[in-house]
PyMOL CGO cylinders between C-alpha atoms (Angstrom):
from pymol import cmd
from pymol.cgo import CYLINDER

trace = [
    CYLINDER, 0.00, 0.00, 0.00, 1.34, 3.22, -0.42, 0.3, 1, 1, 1, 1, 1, 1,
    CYLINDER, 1.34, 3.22, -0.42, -0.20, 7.35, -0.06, 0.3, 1, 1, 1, 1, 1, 1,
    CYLINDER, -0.20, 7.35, -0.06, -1.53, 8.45, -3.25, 0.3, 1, 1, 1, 1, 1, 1,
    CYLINDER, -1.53, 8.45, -3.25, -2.34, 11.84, -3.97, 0.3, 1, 1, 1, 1, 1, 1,
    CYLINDER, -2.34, 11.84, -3.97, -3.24, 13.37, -7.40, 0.3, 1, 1, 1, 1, 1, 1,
    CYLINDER, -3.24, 13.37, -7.40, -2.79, 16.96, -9.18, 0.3, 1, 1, 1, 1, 1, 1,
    CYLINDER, -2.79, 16.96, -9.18, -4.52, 17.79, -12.07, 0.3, 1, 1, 1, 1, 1, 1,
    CYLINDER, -4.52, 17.79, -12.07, -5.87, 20.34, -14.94, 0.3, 1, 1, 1, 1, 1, 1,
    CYLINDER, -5.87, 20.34, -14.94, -8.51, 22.40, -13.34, 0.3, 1, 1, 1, 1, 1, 1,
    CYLINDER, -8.51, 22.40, -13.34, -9.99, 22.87, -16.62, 0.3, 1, 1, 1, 1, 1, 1,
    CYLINDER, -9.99, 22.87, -16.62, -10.50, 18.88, -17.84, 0.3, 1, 1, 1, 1, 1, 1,
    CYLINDER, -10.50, 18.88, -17.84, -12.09, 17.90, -14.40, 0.3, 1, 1, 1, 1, 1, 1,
    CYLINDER, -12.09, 17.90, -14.40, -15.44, 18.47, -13.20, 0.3, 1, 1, 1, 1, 1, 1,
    CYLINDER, -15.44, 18.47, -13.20, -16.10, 20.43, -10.23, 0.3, 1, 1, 1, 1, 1, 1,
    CYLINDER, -16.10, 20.43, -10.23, -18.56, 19.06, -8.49, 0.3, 1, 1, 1, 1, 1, 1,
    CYLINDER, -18.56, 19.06, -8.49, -17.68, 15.67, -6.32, 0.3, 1, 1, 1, 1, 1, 1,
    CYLINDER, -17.68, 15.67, -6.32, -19.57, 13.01, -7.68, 0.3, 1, 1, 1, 1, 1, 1,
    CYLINDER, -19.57, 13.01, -7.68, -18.62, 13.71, -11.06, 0.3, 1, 1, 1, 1, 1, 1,
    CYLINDER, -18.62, 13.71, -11.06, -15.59, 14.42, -10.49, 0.3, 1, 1, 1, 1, 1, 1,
    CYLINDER, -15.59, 14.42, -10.49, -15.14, 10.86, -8.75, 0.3, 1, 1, 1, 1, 1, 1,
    CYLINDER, -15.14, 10.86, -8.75, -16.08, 9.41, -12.06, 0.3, 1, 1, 1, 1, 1, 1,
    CYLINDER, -16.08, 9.41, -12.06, -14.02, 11.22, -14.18, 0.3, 1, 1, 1, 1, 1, 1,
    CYLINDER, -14.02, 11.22, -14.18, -11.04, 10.54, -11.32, 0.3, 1, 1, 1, 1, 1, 1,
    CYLINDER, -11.04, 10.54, -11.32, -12.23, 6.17, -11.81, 0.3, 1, 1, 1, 1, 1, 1,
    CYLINDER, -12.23, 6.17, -11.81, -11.61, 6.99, -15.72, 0.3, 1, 1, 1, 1, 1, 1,
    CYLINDER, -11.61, 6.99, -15.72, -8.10, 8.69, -15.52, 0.3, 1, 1, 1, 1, 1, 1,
    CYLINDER, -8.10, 8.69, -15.52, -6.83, 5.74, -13.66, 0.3, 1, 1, 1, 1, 1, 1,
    CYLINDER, -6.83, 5.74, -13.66, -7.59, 3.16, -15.94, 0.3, 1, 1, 1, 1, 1, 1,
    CYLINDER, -7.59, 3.16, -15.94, -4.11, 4.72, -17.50, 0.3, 1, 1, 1, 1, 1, 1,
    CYLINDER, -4.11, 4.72, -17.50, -5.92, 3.80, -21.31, 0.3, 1, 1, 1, 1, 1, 1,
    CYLINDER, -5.92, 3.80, -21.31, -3.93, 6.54, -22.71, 0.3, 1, 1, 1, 1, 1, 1,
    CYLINDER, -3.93, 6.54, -22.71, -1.84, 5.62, -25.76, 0.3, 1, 1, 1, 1, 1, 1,
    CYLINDER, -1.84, 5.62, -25.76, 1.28, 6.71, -24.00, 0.3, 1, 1, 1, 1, 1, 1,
    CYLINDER, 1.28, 6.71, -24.00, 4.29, 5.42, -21.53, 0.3, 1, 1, 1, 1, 1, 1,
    CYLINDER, 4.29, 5.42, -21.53, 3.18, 7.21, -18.13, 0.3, 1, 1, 1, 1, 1, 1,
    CYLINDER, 3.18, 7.21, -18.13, 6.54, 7.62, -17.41, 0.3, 1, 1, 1, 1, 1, 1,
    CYLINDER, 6.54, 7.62, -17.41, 7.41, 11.12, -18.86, 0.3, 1, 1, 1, 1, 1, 1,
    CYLINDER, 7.41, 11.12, -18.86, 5.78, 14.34, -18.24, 0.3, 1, 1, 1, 1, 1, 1,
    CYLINDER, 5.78, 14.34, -18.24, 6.33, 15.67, -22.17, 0.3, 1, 1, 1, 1, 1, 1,
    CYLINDER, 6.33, 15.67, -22.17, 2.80, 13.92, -22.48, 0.3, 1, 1, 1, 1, 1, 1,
    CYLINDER, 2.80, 13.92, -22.48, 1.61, 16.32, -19.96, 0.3, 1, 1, 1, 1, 1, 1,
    CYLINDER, 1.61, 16.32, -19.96, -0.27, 20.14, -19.62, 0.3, 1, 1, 1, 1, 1, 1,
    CYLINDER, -0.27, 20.14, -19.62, 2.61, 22.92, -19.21, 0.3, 1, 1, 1, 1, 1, 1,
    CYLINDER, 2.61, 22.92, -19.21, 1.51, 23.32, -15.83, 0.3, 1, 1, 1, 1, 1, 1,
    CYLINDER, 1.51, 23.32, -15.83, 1.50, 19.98, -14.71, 0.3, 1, 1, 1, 1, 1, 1,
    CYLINDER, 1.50, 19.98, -14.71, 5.33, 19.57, -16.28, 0.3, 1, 1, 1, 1, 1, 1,
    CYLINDER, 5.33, 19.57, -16.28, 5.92, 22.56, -14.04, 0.3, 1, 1, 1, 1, 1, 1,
    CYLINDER, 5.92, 22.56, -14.04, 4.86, 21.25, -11.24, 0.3, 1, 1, 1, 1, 1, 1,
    CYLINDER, 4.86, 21.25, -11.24, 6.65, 17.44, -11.94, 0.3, 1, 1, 1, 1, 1, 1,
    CYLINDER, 6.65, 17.44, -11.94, 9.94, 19.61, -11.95, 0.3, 1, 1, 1, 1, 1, 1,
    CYLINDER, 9.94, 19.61, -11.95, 9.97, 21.06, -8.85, 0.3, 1, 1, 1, 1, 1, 1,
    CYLINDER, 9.97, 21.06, -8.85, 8.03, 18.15, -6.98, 0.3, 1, 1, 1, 1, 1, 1,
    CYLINDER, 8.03, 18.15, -6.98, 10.89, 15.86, -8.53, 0.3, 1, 1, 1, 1, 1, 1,
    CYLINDER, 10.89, 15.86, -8.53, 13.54, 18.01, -6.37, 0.3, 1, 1, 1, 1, 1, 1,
    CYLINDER, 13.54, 18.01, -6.37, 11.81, 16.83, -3.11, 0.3, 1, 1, 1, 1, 1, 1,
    CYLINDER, 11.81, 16.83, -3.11, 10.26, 13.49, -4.61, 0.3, 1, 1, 1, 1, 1, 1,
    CYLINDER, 10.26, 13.49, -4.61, 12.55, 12.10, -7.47, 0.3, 1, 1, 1, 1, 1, 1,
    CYLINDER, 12.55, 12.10, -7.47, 10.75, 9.28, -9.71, 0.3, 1, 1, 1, 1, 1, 1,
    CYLINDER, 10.75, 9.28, -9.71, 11.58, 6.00, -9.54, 0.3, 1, 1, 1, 1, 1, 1,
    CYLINDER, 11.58, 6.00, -9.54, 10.78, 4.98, -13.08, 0.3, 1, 1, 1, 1, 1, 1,
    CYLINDER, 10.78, 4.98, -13.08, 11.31, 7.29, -16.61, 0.3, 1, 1, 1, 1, 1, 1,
    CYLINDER, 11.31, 7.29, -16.61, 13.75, 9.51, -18.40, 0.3, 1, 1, 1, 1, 1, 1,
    CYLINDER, 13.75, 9.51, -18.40, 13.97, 11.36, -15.19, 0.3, 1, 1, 1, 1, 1, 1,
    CYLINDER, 13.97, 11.36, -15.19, 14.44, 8.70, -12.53, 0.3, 1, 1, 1, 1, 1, 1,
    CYLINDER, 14.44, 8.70, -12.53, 16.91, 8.22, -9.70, 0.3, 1, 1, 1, 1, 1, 1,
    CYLINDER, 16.91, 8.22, -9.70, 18.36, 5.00, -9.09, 0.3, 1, 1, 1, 1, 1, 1,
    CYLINDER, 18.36, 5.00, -9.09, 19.60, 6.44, -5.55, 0.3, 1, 1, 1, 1, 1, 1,
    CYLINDER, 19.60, 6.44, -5.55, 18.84, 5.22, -1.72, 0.3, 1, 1, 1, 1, 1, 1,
    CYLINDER, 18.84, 5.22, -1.72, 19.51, 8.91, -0.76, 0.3, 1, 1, 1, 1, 1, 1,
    CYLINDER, 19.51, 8.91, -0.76, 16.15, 9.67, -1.77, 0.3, 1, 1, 1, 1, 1, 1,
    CYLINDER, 16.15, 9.67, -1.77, 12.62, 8.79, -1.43, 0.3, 1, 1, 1, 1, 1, 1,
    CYLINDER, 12.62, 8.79, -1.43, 11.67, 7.89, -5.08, 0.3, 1, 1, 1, 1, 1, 1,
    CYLINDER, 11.67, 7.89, -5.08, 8.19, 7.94, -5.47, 0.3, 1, 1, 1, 1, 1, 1,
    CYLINDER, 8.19, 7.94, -5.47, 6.25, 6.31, -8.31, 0.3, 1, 1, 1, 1, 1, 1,
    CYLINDER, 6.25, 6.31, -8.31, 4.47, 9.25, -10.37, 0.3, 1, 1, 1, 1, 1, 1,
    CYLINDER, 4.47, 9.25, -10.37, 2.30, 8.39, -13.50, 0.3, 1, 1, 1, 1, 1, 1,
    CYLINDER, 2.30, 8.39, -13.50, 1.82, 10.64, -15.78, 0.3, 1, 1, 1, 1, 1, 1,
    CYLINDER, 1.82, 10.64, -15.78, -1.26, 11.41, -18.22, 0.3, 1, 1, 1, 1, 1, 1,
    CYLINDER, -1.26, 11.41, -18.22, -2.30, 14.21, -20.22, 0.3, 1, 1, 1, 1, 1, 1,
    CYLINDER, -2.30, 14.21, -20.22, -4.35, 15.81, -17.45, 0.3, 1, 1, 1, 1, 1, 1,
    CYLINDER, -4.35, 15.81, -17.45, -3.32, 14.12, -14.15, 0.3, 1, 1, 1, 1, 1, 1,
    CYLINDER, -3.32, 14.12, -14.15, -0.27, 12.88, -12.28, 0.3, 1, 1, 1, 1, 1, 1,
    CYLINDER, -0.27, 12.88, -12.28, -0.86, 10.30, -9.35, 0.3, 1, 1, 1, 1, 1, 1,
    CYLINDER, -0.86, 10.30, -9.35, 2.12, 10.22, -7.06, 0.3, 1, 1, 1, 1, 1, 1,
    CYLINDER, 2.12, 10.22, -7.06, 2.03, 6.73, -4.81, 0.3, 1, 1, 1, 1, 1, 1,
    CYLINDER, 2.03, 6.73, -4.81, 4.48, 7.80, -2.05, 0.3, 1, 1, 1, 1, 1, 1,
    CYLINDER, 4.48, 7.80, -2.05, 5.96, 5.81, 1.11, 0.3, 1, 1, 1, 1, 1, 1,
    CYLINDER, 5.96, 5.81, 1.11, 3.73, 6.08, 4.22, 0.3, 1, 1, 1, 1, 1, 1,
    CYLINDER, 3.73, 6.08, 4.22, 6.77, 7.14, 6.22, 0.3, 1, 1, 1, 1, 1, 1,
    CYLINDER, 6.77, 7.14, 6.22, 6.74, 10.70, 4.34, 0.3, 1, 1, 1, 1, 1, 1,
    CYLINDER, 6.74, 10.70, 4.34, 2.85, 11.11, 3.83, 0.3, 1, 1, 1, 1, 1, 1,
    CYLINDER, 2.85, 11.11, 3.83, 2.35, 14.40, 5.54, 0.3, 1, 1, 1, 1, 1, 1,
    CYLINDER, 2.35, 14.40, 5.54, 5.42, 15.53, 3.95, 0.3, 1, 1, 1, 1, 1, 1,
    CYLINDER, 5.42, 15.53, 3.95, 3.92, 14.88, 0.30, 0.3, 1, 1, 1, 1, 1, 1,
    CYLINDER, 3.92, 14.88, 0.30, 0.62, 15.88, 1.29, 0.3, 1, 1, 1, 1, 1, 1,
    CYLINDER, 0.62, 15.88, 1.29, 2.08, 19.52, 2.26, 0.3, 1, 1, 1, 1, 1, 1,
    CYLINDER, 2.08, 19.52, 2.26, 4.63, 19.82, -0.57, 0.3, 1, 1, 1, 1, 1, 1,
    CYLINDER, 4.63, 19.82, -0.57, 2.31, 18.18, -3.53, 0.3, 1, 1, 1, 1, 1, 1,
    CYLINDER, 2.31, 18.18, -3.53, -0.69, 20.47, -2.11, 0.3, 1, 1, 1, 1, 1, 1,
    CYLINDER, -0.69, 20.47, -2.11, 1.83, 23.66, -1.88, 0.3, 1, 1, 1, 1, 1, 1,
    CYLINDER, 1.83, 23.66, -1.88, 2.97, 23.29, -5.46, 0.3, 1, 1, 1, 1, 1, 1,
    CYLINDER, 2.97, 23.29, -5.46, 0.15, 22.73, -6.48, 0.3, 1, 1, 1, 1, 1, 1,
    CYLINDER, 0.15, 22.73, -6.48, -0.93, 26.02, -5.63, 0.3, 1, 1, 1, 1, 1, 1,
    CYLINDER, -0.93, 26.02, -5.63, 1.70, 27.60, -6.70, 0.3, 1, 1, 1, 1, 1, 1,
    CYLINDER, 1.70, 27.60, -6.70, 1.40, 25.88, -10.20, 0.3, 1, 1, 1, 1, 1, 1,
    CYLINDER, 1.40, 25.88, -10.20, -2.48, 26.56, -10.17, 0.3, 1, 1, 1, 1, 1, 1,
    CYLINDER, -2.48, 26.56, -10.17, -2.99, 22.93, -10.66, 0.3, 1, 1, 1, 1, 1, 1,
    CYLINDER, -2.99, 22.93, -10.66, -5.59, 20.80, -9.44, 0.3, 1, 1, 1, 1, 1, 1,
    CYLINDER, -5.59, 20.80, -9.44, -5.16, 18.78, -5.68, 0.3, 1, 1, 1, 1, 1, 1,
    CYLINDER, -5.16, 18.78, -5.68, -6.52, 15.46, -4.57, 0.3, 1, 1, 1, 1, 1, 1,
    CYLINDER, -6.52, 15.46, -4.57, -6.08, 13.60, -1.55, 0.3, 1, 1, 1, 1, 1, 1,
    CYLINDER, -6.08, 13.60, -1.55, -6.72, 10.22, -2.97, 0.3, 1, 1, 1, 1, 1, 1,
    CYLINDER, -6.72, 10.22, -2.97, -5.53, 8.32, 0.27, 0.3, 1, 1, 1, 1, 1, 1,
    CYLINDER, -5.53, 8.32, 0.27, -8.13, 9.93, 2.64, 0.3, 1, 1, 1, 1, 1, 1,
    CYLINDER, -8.13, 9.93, 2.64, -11.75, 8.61, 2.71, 0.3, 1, 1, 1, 1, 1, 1,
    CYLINDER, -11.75, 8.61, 2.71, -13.21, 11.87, 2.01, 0.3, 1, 1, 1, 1, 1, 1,
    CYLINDER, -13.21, 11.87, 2.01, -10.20, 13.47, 0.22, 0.3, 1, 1, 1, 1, 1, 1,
    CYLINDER, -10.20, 13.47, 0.22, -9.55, 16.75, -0.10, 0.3, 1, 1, 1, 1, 1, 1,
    CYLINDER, -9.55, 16.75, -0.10, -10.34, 18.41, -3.89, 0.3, 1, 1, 1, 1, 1, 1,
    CYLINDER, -10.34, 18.41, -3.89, -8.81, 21.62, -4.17, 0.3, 1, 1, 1, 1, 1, 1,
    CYLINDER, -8.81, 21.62, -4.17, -9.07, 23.59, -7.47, 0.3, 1, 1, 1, 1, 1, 1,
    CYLINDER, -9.07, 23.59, -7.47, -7.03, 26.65, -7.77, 0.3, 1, 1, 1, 1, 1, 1,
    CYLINDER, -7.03, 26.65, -7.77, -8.69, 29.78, -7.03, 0.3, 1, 1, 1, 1, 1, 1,
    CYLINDER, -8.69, 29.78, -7.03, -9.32, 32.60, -9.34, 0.3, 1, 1, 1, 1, 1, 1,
    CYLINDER, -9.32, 32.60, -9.34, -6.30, 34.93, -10.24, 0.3, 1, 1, 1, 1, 1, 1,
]
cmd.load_cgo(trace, "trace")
């Protein structure tokens, strides 16, 4: 088991929470014709946001993985409108404050997918 948490592209989810549970159940099927390994498949914002997450939380798979104990890799997916980070329990609040941070700061999308009634933060108006 790992934590899981989620950012996204405000503009290709719903807002309200039902539907935007369904259209979360049909991102992660991963039927994108695509590796989910590299962020090039990605928005601009959500590549902006996989390179500064990577400096805290490298990836463990893809062009831009570490093959290092010195950090804690994390296993991010990538599709055209989400990445789902599954992270080691021992630094959950640490990747819930730092994914949720930059995702603000990249006016991204934020779910909590670990928590039973997670957390769906859209960015707020500019």
């Amino acid at each position: 088991m790992s934590y899981d948490l989620m950012v996204f592209d405000p503009d290709a989810a719903p807002k309200e929470r039902e539907s935007f549970m369904a259209w979360y159940d049909k991102q992660t099927e991963w039927s994108e014709d695509h590796s989910y390994n590299d962020p090039v498949v990605s928005t601009p914002s959500l590549q902006a946001w996989f390179r500064e997450m990577i400096q805290f939380f490298p990836p463990m798979n893809g062009p831009l993985a570490v093959d290092s104990d010195a950090f804690e890799v994390t296993d991010h997916s990538i599709g055209k409108t989400v990445i789902y980070s599954a992270f080691a329990w021992s630094v959950a609040e640490q990747a819930y404050n730092k994914t949720r941070e930059l995702a603000i700061k990249h006016r991204v999308g934020f779910f909590d997918v670990s928590s039973d009634d997670g957390e769906i933060l859209f960015p707020s108006a500019p």
